[in-house]
C-alpha positions, 0 to 999 in steps of 0.5 A: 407383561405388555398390554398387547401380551395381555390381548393375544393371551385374552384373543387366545383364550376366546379361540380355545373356548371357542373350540370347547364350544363347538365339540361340545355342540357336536356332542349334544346338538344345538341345546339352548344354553350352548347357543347362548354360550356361543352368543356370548362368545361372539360379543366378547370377541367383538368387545376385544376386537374393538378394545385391540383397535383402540389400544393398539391405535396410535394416539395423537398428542394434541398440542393445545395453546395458551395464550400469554395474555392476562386473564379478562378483570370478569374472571375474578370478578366474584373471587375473594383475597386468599389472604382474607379468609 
């Protein structure tokens, strides 16, 4: 299963608990802890929202270049021999 499998099952997931959330809060009207449940689902849409932009974006490969130069002598100025224990 893919990542973007993962996340439409995850986005699918939050819909049907949203739909449990509200029949619920017809049921029982506007108690403390079905508002709290419904607060929480809010974040966690957010939270996915904000993953899917990020998995889903495309990534950009940075090339990064390296100079074919020596090193400067200060580099290895407080480096021992390898061989010399």
């Amino acid at each position: 299963m893919t990542i973007s499998d993962e996340l439409d099952r995850s986005r699918a997931a939050l819909l049907a608990l949203e739909k449990a959330l509200m029949a619920l809060r017809n049921r029982v009207g506007p108690h403390l802890d079905v508002l709290r449940l419904l607060d929480d689902l809010e974040r966690c849409t957010t939270d996915l929202r904000r993953l899917e932009q990020q998995v889903r974006a495309p990534r950009r490969h940075e090339l990064v270049a390296i100079p074919d130069d020596d090193y400067d002598p200060e580099f290895w100025a407080d480096v021992e021999h390898e061989g010399l224990g």
